[in-house]
C-alpha positions as CSV (number, residue, x, y, z in Angstrom):
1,X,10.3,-13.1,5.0
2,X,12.0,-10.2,3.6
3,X,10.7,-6.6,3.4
4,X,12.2,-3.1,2.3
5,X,10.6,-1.5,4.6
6,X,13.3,-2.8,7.4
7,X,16.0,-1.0,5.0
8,X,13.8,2.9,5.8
9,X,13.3,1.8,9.5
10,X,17.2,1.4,9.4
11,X,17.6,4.8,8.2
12,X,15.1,6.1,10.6
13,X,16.9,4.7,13.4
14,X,20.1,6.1,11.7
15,X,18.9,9.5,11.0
16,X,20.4,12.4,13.3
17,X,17.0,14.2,13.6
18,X,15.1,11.3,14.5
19,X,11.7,11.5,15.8
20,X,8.9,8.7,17.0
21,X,7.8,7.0,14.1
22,X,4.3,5.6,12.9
23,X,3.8,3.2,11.0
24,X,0.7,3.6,9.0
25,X,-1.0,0.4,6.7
26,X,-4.2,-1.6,7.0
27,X,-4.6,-4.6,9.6
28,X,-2.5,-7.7,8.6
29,X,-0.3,-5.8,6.4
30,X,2.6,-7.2,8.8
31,X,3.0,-3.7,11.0
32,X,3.7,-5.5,14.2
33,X,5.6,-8.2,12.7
34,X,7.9,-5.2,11.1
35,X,8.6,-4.1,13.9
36,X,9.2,-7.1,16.3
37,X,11.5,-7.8,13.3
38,X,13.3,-4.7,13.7
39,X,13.9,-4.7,17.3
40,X,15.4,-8.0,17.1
41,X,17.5,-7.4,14.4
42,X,18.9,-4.0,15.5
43,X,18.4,-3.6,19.4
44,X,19.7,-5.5,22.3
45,X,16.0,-5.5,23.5
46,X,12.4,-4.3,22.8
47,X,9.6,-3.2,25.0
48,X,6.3,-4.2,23.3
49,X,3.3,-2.4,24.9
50,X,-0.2,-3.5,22.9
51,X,-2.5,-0.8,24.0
52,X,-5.8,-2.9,22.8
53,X,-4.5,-5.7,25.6
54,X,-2.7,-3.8,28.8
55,X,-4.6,-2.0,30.4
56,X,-2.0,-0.9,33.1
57,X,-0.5,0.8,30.4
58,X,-3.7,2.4,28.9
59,X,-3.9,3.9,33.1
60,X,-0.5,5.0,32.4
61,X,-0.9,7.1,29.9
62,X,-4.8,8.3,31.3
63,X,-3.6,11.1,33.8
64,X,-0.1,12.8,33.0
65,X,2.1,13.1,29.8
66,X,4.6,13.9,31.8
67,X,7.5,11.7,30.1
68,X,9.8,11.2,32.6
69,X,6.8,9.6,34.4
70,X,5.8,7.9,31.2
71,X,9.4,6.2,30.9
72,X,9.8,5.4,34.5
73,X,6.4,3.6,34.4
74,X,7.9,1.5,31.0
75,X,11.0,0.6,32.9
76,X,8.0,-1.0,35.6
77,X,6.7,-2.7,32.9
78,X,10.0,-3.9,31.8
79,X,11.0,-5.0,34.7
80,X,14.5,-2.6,35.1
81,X,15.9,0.7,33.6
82,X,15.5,1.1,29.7
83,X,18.9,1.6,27.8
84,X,18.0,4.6,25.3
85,X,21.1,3.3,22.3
86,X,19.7,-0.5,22.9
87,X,16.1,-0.6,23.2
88,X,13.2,-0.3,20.7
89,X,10.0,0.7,22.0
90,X,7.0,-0.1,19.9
91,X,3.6,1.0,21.0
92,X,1.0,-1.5,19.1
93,X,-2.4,-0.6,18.2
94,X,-2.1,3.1,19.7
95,X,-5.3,4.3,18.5
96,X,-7.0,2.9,21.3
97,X,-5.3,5.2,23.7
98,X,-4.9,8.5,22.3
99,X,-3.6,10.5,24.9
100,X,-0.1,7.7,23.7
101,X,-0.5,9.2,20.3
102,X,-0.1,12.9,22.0
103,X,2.5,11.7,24.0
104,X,4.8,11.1,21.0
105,X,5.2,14.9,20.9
106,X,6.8,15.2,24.4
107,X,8.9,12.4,23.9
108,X,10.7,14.1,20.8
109,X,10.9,17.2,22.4
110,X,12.5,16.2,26.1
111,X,13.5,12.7,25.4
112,X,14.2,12.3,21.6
113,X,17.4,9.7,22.5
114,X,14.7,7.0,22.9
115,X,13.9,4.9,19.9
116,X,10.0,4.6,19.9
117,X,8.2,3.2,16.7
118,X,4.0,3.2,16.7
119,X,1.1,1.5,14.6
120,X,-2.4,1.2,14.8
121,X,-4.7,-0.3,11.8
122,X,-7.2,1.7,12.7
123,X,-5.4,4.6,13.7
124,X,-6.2,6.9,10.5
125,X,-10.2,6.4,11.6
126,X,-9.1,7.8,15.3
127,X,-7.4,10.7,13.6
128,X,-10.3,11.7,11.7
129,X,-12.1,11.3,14.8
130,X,-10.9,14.3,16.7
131,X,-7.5,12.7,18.2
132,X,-4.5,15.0,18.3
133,X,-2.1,14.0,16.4
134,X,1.7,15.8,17.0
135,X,2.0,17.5,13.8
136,X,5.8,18.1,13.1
137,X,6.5,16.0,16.0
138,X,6.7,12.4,14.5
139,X,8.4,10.5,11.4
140,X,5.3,8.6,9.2
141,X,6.2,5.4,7.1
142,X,3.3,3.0,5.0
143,X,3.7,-0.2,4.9
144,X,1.9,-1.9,2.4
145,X,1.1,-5.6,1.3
146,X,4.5,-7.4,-0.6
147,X,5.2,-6.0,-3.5
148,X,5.9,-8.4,-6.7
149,X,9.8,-8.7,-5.7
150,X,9.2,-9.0,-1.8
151,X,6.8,-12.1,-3.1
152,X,10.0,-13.3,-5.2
153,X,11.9,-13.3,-2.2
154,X,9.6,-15.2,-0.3
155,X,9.3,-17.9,-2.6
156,X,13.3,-18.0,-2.7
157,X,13.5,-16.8,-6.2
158,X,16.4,-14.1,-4.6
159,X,18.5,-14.6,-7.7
160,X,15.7,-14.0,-10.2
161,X,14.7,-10.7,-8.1
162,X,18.7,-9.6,-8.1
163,X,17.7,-9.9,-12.2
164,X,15.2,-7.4,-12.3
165,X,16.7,-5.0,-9.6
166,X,19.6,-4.8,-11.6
167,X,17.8,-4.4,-14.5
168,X,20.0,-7.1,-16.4
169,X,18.0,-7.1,-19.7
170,X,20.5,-9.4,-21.7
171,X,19.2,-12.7,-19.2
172,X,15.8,-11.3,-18.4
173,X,14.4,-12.6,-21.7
174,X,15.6,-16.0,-21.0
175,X,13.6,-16.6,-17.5
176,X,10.5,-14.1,-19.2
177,X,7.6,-17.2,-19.2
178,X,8.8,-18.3,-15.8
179,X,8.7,-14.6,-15.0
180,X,5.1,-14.2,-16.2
181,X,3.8,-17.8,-14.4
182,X,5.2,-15.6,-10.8
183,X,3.2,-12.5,-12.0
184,X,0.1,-14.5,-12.4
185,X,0.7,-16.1,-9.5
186,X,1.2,-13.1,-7.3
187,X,-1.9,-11.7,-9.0
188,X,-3.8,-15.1,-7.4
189,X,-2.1,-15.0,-4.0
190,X,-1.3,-11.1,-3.6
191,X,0.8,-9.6,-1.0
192,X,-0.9,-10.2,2.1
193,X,2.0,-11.8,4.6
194,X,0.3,-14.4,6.1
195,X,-1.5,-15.3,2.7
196,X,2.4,-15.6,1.1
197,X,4.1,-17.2,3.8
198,X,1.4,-20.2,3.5
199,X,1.6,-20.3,-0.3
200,X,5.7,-20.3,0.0
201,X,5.4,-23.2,2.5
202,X,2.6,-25.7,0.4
203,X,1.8,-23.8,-2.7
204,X,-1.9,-25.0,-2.2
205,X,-3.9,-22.4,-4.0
206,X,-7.4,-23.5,-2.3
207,X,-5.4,-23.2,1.3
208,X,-4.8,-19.6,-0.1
209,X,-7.9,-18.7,-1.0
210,X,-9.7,-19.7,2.4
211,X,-6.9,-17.4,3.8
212,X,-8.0,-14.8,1.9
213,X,-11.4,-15.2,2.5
214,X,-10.9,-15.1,6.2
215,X,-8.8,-11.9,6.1
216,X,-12.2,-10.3,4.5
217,X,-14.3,-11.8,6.7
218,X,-12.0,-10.0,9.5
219,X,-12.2,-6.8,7.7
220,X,-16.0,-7.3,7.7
221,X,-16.2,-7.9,11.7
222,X,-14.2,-5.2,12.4
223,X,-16.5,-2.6,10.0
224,X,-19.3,-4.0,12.5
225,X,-17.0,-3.4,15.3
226,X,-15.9,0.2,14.7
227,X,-18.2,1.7,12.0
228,X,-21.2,4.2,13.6
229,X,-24.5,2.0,12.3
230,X,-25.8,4.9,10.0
231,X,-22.4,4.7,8.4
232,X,-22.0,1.2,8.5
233,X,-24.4,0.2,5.3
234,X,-22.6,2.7,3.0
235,X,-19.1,1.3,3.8
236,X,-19.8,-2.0,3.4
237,X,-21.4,-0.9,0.1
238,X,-18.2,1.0,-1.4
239,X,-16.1,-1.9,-0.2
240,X,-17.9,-4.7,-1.7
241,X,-18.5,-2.1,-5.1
242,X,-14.8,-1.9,-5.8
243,X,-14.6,-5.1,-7.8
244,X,-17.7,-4.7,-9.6
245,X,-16.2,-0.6,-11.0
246,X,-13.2,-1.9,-11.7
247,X,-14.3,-4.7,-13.7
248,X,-15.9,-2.2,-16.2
249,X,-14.2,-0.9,-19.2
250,X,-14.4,2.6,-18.1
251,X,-13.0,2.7,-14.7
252,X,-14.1,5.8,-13.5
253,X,-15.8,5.0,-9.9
254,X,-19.9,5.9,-10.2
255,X,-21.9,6.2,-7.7
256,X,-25.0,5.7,-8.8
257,X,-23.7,2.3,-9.3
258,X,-23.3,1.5,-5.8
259,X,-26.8,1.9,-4.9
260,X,-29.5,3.5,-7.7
261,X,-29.9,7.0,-6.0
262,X,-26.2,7.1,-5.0
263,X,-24.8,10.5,-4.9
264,X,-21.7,12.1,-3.5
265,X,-22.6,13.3,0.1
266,X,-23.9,9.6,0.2
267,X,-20.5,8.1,0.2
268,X,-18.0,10.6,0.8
269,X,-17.4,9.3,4.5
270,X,-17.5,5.8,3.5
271,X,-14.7,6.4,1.6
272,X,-12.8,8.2,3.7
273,X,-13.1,5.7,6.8
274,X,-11.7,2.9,3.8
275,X,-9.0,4.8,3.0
276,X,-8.2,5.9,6.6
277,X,-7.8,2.5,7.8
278,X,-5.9,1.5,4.5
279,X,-8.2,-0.7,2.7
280,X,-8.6,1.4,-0.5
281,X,-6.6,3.5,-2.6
282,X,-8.2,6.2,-4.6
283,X,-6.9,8.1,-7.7
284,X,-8.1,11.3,-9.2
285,X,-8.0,12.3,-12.6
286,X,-5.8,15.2,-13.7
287,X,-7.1,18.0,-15.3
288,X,-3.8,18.6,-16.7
289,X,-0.7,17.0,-15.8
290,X,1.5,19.5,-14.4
291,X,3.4,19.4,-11.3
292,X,2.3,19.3,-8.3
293,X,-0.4,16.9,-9.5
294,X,-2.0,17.7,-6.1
295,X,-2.7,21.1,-7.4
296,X,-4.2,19.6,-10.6
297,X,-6.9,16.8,-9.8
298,X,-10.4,16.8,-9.8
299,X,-11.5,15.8,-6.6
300,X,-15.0,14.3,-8.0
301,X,-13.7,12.1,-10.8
302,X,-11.4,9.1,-9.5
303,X,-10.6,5.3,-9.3
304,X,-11.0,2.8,-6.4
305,X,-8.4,0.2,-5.9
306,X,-8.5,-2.1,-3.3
307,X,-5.1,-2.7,-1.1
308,X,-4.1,-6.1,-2.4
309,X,-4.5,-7.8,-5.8
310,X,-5.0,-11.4,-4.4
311,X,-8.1,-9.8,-1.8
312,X,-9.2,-8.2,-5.0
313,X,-8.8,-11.3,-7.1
314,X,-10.7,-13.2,-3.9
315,X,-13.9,-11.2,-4.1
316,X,-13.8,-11.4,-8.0
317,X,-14.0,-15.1,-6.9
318,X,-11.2,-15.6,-9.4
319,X,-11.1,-19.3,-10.5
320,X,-7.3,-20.8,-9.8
321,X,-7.7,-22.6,-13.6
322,X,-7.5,-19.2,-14.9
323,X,-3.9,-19.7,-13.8
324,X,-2.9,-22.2,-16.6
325,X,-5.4,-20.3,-19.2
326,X,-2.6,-18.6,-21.1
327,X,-3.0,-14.7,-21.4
328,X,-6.4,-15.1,-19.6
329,X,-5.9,-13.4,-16.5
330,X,-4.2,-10.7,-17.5
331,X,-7.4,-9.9,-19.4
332,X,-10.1,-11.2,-17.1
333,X,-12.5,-8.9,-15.5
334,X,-11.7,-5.8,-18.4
335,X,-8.0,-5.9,-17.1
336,X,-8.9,-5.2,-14.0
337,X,-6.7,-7.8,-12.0
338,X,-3.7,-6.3,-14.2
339,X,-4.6,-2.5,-13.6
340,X,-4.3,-3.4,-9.3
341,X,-1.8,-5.3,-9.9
342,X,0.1,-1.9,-11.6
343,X,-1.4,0.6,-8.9
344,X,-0.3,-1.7,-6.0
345,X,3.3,-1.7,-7.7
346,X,3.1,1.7,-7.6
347,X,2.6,2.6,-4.3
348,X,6.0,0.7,-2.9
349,X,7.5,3.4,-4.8
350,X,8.9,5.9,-2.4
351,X,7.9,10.0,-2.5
352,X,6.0,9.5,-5.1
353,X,2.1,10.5,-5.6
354,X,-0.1,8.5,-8.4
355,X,-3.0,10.0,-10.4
356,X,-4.5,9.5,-13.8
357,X,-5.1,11.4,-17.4
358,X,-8.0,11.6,-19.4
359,X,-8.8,14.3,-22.0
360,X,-11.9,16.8,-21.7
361,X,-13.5,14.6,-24.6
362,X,-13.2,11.5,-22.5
363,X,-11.7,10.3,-26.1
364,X,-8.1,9.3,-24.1
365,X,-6.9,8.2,-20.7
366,X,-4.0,7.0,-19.3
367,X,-4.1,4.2,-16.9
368,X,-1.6,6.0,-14.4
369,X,0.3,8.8,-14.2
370,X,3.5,8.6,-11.8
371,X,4.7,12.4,-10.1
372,X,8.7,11.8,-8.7
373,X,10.3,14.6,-7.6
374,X,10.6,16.8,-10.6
375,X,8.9,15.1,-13.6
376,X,5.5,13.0,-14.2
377,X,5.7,9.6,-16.1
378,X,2.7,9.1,-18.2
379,X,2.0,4.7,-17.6
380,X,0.0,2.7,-20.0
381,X,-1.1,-0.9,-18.7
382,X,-1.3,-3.3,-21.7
383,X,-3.3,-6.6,-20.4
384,X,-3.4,-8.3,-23.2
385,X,-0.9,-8.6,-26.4
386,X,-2.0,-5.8,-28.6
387,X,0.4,-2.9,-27.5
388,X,-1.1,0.1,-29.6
389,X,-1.5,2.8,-27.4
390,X,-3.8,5.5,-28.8
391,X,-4.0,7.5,-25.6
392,X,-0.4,7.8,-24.4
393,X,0.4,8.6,-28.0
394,X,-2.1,11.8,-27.8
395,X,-0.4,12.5,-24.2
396,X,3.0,12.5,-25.6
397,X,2.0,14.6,-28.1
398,X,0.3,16.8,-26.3
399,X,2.6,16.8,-22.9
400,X,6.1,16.2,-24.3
401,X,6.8,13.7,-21.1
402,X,10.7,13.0,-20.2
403,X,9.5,9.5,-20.0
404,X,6.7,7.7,-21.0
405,X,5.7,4.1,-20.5
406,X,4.0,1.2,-21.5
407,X,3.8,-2.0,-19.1
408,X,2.6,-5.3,-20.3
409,X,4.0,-8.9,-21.2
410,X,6.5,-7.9,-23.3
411,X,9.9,-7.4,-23.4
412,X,11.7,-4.1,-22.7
413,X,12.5,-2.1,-25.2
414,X,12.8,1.9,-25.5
415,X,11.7,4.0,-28.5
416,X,13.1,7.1,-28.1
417,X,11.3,8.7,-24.8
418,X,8.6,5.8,-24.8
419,X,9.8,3.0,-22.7
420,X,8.3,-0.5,-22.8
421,X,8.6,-2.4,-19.3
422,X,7.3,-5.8,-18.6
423,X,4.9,-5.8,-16.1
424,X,7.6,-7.7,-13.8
425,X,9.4,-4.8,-13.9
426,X,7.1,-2.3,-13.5
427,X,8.4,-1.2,-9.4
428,X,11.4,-0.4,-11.2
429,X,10.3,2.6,-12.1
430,X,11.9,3.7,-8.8
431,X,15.1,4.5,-10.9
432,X,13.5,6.7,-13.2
433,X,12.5,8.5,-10.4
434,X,16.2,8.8,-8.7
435,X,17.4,10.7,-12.4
């Protein structure tokens, strides 16, 4: 299984300045797979250490941070001397030591020739929780569930991915409906590794939805596990709400709909813990779309996306026929299978910080709104065939956007500033954001 993310641990590994890495993203995203990947790929050897199993290690890392003690008790666990140029060390669920998660600091300051890489699924929750955390110290990637290409690959449509990367719009047209039937499918399966893998190997679509269920039930156990019980109710709530907000035609997330009282001092750590350990997304609205958006949003009005389109399409409990129903999914639930599938595109898009539009009237929105480096790209999703767009027309009036665009089943076409891009396309957006 192929994923970009081995192409920025390459260039981590590359870099001249480098620094311990961590690798942030939910459980069974593929983080240790990534890395095990990596070392064997690009090292000679790897030293895996899984903090949640060895406890000799956990001991290790108890009583001193020394790290010439810290190495020399690796190269025991090894079993001989650790070649800096030739070994990857990966420290696996590191949240449940945190003292490890200091360490990192004091091995980029006395011993920064060592290649060390370092992932927890929980590890945003043990953050929060009061755990140092070497500021300036460290390098951060996110790994996410497989993007829309990354599922391409999988499936060994490589050519057909080299299409759209290229952006070859004379042949794209040709393969469009088989395009589409892979869009709908990813929407179904999603990006979840273990979920795609299966679906590559018997494309059984009831083996994938059992998958899927027991990757939620997982996520249930461990909210159980890890959640403080006064806590535990509300996040369970938000998580199981998500579906239900996003199928309404005004996505906006309400609290009041969660539970009848429901305010925001309710749920405002339920939230957090699902977005710490990657499970959610949330978007705010822009007041005004100006850059930084950061500086712009309005930290009481926002979205909730969950972190993969087929978990989301799971606990819709999607039916598989809507698969050979035409245009149906793309329009089931208000859109709101197509709008995830969008946002999740969105995030594999590096440096890049996601938000959304709506006028003071509450008269216009605009699904997304994309922030590269120096300009913001106004993004209209489209889910079913009618492709007027009243809001982003009152947005480009009103904002005069470098680029504006409108993602649906259609082909691509540009008008002017206003770009259409099929929905297969939509992670190409990347190059926009290289200009």
């Amino acid at each position: 299984m192929k994923r970009f993310a081995l192409e920025r641990l390459t260039d981590w590994k590359n870099k001249e300045n480098r620094k311990p890495l961590i690798i942030n993203g939910a459980r069974q995203v593929g983080k240790t797979w990534l890395m095990q990947e990596f070392g064997k790929k690009y090292f000679k050897e790897t030293l895996y250490i899984n903090f949640e199993r060895n406890t000799r290690i956990q001991q290790l890392f108890e009583t001193d941070l020394d790290p010439e003690r810290l190495l020399l008790g690796l190269e025991v666990e090894l079993g001989h001397k650790i070649d800096p140029k030739n070994t990857l060390i990966i420290f696996d669920e590191i949240q449940t030591t945190p003292q490890a998660i200091t360490s990192l600091k004091y091995f980029y300051e006395e011993l920064p020739q060592y290649h060390i890489i370092a992932a927890g699924s929980l590890l945003g929750v043990a953050l929060h929780s009061g755990v140092s955390f070497p500021v300036g110290k460290i390098d951060e990637l996110n790994l996410y569930p497989l993007n829309f290409m990354e599922f391409l690959d999988a499936l060994g449509e490589k050519q057909l991915a080299k299409l759209i990367d290229d952006n070859n719009h004379d042949l794209l047209p040709v393969f469009k409906n088989k395009l589409i039937d892979y869009v709908k499918q990813y929407m179904f399966v999603g990006g979840m590794p273990e979920v795609v893998a299966t679906f590559a190997k018997n494309k059984d679509f009831a083996q994938v939805r059992e998958l899927q269920n027991q990757i939620l039930h997982g996520y249930a156990k461990d909210f159980s596990k890890h959640i403080p019980a006064n806590l535990l109710p509300k996040v369970e709530s938000v998580f199981n709400a998500v579906p239900v907000q996003l199928a309404k035609e005004n996505k906006k997330f309400i609290y009041k709909q969660v539970t009848e009282k429901g305010r925001a001092k309710d749920f405002e750590g339920a939230i957090s813990w699902l977005k710490d350990c990657g499970l959610i997304y949330q978007i705010y609205r822009l007041k005004k779309p100006y850059l930084p958006i950061k500086g712009y949003i309005e930290q009481n009005i926002f979205k909730l996306f969950l972190l993969d389109v087929g978990l989301l399409s799971a606990m819709s409990r999607l039916d598989r026929r809507v698969l050979i129903e035409g245009d149906a999914l793309f329009t089931e639930f208000k859109g709101a299978i197509t709008e995830q599938y969008v946002m999740q595109e969105l995030t594999s898009i590096k440096n890049s910080e996601i938000a959304y539009w709506s006028n003071e009237g509450g008269t216009a929105e605009v699904d997304f709104v994309l922030q590269c480096e120096s300009f913001i790209i106004p993004i209209e999703v489209k889910s079913g065939t009618n492709l007027k767009a009243k809001s982003l027309k009152i947005y480009i009036e009103k904002y005069l956007p470098k680029y504006a665009v409108r993602t649906s089943q259609a082909d691509y076409k540009q008008t002017d500033n206003l770009y259409d891009i099929p929905l297969y396309m939509i992670e190409n957006l990347k190059t926009f954001c290289k200009q």
